[in-house]
N, C-alpha and C positions, 0 to 999 in steps of 0.2 A: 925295796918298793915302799916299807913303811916308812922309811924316811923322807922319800920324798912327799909321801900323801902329809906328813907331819910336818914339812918346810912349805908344802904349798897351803896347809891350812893358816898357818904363822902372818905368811905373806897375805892373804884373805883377811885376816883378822885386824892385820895394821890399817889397812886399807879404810878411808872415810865411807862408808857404804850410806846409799841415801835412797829410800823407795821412791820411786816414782811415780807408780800409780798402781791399782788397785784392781787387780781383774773380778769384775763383780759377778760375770757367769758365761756360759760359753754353750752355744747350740749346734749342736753336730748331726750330721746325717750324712745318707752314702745313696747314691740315685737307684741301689739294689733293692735298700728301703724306703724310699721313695715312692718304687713304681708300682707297689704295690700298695699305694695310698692313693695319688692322686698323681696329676697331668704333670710334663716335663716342664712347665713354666712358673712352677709354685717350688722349687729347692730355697731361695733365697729366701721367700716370705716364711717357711718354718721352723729354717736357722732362725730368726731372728723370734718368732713366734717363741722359741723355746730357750731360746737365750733369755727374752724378756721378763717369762716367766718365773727361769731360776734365778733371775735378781729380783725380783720383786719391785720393778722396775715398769711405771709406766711411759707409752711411746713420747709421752709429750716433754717426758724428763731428759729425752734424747736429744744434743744439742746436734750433732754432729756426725755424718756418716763417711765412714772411710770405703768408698766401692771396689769391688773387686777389679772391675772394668775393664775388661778386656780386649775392648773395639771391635767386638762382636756383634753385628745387629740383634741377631736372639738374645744373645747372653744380657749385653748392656740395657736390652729394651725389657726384658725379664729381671733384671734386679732392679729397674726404674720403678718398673709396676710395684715388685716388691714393694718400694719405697711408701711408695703409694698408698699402700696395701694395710700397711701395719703402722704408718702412723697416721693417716686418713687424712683431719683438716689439720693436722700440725704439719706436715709433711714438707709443706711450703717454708718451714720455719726453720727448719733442720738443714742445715748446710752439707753439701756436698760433694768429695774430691776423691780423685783419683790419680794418684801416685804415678803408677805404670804412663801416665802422659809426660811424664819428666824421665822416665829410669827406664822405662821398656818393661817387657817380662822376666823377671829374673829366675822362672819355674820353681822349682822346689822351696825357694827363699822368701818367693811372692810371702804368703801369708806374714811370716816374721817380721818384712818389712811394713806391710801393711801396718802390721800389730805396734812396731816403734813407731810409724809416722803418727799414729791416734794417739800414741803417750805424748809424743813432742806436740802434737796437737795443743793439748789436755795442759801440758807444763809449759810453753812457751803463748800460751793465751793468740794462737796465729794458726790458720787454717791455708795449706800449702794451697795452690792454685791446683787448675787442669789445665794442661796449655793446650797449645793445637786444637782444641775443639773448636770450629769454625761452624757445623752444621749440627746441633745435636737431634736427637730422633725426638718427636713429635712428644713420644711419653714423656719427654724432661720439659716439658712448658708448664711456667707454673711452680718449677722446683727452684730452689735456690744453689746450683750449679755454681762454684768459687772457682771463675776463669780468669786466666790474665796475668792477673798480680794476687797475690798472697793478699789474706783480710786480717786484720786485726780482731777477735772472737773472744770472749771469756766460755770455756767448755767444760763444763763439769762433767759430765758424763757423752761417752763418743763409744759407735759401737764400727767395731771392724770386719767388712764381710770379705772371707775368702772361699773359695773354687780350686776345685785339686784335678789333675788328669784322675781317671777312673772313677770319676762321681764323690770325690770326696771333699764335702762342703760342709762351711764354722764359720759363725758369727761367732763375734768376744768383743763383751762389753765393757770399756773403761771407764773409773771413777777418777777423780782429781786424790790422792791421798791426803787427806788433814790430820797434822799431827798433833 
């Protein structure tokens, strides 16, 4: 067994390794404790509330938001507000996309993938589209919603919101790495 942990460290080590990006803080909650705070339409807005917090990070610094989005009228219209919520009159400034409109739900994976599309975000300076959005809900007027085609974006900082069965909800905020 220790041979192999010593041949796959070997192979690790040859390997070009290159950081990406910079997890700068991460806001977590579970709807158990939640509901013992406040109403079922505020999860989103206190991920992000305490994510923002632990990077010392204000909303306005936020270029980019990766949504959970699950084409759910509650859910989607609830992290719109969100949106809304925590970063006020920047809000409109702050681009936003949602994956799951190209890939579907991948369940358990959601969040990871989420978490890569806001690095490639971050490092390839290009904000994926939403497709199929034809009718969005009333809460997204006013937002900057990247439908269609892919944008061309310099994003320094991009935060990631995901939603888990059984109430378990993170936001995770990315930096651009400068080396």
């Amino acid at each position: 067994m220790w041979k192999n942990a010593v041949m796959a460290r070997r192979r690790l080590d040859s390997i070009d390794r290159k950081i990406l990006s910079e997890l700068q803080a991460d806001g977590r909650m579970t709807n158990v404790e939640l509901a013992k705070r406040v109403k079922i339409t505020a999860p989103p807005c206190l991920r992000r509330v305490r994510a923002l917090e632990k990077a010392g990070i204000a909303g306005d610094e936020i270029a980019h938001v990766n949504a959970h989005a699950t084409s759910t009228p509650e859910g989607d219209r609830a992290e719109l507000l969100a949106i809304r919520t925590i970063f006020g009159e920047h809000a409109g400034a702050v681009t936003v996309t949602a994956n799951k409109s190209m890939i579907g739900h991948t369940l358990g994976a959601a969040g990871a993938i989420e978490a890569i599309m806001s690095i490639q975000t971050i490092r390839e300076s290009c904000v994926p589209p939403t497709i199929n959005l034809e009718d969005p809900d009333d809460a997204a007027a006013g937002l900057d919603i990247v439908t269609g085609e892919a944008r061309s974006q310099d994003v320094e900082i991009a935060l990631s919101n995901s939603f888990g069965f059984g109430g378990q909800n993170t936001a995770l905020i990315f930096r651009r790495w400068a080396e």
